[in-house]
Backbone as ProteinMPNN parsed JSONL, in Angstrom:
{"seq_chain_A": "XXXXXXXXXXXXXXXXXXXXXXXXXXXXXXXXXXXXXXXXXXXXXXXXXXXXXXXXXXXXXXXXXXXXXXXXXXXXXXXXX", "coords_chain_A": {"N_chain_A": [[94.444, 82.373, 41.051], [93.167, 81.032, 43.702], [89.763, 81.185, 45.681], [90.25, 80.198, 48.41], [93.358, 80.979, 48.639], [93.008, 83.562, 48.154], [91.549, 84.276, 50.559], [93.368, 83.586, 52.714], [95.374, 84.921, 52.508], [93.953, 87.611, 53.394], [93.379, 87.166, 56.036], [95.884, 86.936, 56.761], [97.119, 89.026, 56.871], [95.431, 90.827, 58.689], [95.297, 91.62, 61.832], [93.941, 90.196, 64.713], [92.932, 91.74, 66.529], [92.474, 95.209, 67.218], [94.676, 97.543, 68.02], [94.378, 99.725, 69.964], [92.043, 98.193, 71.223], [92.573, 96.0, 71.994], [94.636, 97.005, 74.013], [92.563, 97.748, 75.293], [91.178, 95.706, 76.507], [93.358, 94.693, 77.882], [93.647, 96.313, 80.19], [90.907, 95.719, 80.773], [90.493, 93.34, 81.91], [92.854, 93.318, 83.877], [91.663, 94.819, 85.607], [89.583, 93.224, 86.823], [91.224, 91.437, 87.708], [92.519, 92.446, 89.601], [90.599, 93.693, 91.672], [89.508, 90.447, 91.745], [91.759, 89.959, 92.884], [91.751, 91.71, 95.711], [89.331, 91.054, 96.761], [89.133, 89.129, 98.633], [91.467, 89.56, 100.597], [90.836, 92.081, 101.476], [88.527, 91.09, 102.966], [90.509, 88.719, 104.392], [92.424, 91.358, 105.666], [90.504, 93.054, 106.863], [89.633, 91.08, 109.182], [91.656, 90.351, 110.555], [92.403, 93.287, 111.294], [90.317, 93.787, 112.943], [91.362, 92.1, 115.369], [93.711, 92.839, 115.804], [95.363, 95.851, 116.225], [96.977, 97.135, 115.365], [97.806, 95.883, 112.844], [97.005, 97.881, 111.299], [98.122, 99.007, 109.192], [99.973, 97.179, 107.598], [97.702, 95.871, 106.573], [96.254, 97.679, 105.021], [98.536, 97.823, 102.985], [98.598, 95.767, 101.82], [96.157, 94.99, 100.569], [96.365, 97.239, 98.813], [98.138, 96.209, 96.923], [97.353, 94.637, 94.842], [96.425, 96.676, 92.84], [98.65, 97.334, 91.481], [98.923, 96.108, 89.305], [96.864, 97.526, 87.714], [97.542, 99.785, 87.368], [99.862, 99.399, 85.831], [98.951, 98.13, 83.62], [97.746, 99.771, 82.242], [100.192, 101.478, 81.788], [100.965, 99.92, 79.623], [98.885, 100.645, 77.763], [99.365, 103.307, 76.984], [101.912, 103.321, 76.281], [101.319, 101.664, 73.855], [99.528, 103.31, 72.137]], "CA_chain_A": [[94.406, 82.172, 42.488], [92.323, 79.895, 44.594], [89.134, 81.539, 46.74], [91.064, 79.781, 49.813], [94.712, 81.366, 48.745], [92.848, 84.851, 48.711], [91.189, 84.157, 52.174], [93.724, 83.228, 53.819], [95.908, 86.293, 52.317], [93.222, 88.353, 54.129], [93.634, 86.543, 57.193], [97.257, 87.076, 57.556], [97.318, 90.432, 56.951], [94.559, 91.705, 59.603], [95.018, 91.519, 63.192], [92.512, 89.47, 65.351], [92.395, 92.71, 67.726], [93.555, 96.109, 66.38], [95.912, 97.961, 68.858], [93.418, 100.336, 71.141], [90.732, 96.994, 71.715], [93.807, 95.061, 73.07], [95.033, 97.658, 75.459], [91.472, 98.158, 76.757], [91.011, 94.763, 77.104], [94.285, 94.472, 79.027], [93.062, 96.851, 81.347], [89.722, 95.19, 81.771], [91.283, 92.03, 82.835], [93.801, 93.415, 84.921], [90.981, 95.402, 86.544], [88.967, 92.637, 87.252], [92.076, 90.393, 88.136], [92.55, 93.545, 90.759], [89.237, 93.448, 92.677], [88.924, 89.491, 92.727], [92.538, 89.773, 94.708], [91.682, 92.232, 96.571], [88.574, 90.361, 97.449], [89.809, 88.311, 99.668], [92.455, 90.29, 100.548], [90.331, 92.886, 102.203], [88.559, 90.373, 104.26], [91.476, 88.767, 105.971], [93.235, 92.005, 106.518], [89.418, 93.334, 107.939], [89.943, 90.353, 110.13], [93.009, 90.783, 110.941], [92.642, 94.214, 111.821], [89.432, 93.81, 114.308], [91.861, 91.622, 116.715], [94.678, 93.831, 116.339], [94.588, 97.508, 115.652], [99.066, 97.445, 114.758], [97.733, 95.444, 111.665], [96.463, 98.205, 109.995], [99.182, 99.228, 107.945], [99.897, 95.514, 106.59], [96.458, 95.456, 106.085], [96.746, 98.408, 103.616], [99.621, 97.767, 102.044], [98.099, 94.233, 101.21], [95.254, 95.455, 99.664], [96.334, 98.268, 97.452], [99.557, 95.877, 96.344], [96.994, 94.027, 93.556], [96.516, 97.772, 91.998], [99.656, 97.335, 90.472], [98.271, 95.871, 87.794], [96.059, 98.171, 86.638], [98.706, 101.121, 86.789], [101.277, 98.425, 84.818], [98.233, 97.868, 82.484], [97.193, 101.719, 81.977], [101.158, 101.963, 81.402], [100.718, 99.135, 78.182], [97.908, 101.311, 77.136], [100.284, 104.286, 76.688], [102.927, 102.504, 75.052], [100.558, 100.751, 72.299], [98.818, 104.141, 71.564]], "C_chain_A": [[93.033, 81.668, 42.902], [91.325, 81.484, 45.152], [89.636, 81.46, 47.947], [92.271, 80.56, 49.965], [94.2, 82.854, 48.891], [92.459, 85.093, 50.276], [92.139, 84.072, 53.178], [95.375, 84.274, 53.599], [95.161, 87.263, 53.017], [93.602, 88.785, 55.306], [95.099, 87.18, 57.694], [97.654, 88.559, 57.703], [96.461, 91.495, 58.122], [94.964, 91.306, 60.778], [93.689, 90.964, 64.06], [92.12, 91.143, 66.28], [93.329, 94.262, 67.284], [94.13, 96.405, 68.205], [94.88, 98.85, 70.233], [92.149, 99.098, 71.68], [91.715, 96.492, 72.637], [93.942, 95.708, 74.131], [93.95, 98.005, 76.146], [90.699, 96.978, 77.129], [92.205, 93.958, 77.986], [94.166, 94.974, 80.139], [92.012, 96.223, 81.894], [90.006, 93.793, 82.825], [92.148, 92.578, 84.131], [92.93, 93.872, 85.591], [90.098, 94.702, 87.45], [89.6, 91.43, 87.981], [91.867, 91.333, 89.72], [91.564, 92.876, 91.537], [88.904, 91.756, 92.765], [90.373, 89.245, 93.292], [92.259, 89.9, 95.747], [90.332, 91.995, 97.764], [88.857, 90.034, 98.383], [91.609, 88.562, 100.644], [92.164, 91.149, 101.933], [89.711, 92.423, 103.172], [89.057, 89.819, 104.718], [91.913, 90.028, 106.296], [92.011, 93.003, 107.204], [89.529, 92.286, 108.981], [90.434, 90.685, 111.343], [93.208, 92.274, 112.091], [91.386, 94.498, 113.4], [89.761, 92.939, 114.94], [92.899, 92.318, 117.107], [95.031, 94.86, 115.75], [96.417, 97.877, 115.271], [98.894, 97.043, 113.346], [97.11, 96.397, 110.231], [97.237, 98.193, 108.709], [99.193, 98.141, 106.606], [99.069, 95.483, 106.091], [96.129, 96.152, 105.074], [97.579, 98.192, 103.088], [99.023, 96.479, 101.176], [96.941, 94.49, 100.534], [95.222, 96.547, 98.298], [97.512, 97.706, 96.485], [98.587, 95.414, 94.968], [96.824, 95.487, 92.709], [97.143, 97.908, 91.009], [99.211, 97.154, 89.38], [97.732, 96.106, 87.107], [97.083, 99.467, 86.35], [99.623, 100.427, 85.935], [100.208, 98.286, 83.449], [97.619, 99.081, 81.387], [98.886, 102.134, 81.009], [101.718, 101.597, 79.714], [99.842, 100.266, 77.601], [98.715, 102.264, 76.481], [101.265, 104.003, 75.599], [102.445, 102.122, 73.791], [100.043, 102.156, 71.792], [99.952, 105.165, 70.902]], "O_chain_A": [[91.97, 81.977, 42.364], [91.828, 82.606, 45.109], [89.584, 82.451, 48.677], [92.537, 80.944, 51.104], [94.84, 83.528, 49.699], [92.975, 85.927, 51.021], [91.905, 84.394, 54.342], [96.282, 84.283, 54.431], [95.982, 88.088, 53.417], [93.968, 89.883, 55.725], [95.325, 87.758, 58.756], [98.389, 89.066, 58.551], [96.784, 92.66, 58.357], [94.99, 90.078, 60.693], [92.558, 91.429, 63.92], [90.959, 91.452, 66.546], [94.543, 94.336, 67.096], [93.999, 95.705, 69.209], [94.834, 98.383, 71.37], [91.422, 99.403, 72.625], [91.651, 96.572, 73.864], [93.514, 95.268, 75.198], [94.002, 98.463, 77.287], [89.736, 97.05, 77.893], [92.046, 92.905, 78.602], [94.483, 94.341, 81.146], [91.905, 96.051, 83.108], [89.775, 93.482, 83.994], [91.967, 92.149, 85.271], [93.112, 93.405, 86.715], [89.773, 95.155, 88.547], [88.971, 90.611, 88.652], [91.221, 90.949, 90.694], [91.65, 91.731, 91.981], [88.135, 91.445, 93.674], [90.428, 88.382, 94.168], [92.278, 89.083, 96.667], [90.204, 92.397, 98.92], [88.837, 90.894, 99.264], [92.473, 87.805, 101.086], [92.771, 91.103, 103.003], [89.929, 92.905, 104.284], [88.667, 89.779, 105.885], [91.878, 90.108, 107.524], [92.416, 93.767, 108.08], [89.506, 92.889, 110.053], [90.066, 91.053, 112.459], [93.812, 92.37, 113.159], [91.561, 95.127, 114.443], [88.781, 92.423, 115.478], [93.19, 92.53, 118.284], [95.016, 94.786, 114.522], [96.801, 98.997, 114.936], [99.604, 97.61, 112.515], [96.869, 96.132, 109.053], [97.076, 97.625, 107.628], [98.786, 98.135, 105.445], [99.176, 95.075, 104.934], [95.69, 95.544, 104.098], [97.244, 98.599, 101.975], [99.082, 96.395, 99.95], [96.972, 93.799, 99.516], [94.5, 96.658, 97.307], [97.9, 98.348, 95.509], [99.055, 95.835, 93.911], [97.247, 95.287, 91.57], [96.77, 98.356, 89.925], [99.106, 98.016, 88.507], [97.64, 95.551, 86.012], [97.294, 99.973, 85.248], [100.238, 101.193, 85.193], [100.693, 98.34, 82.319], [97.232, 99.126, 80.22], [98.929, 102.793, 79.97], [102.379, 102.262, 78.916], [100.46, 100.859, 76.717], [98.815, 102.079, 75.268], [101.341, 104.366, 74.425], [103.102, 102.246, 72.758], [100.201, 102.126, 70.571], [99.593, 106.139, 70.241]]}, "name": "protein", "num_of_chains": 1, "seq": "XXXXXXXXXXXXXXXXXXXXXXXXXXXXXXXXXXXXXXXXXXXXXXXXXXXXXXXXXXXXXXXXXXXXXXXXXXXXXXXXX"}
C-alpha cells in the first residue's frame, strides 16, 4: 500500500468535527443568528412602540420569535449527545 491509499484511509474514517464540537457550534451560530435578528427587530418594535403603546405585545412576540432557534438548537444538542 501506497502512503496516499493509507492517508486517505485515515481521512475517511475520522470525522471533520466529532459529535459534541458540532452541536456547540450549532448553538453558537444559532445564537448569534438570534441576536443579529433580534437586532433589528428590537429597534422597529422600540419604534413602534414609542408611537403606540397597543404595540407592545407584537412588539414582544416579534422579538423573542428569533429565540426559537436557540431552544431548536439546544434540542440538536440533546439528541447528538
Amino acid at each position: 500500500m501506497s502512503a496516499l491509499t493509507l492517508l486517505q484511509e485515515a481521512q475517511a474514517a475520522a470525522p471533520a468535527l466529532e459529535a459534541p464540537a458540532a452541536a456547540a457550534l450549532a448553538v453558537g451560530l444559532a445564537a448569534f443568528g438570534a441576536g443579529y435578528a433580534e437586532r433589528g427587530i428590537g429597534a422597529a418594535a422600540m419604534g413602534a412602540i414609542a408611537e403606540d403603546d397597543d404595540l407592545f405585545v407584537n412588539g414582544l412576540i416579534l422579538t423573542v420569535l428569533p429565540e426559537t432557534l436557540v431552544i431548536l438548537a439546544l434540542v440538536v444538542v440533546f439528541l447528538v449527545s
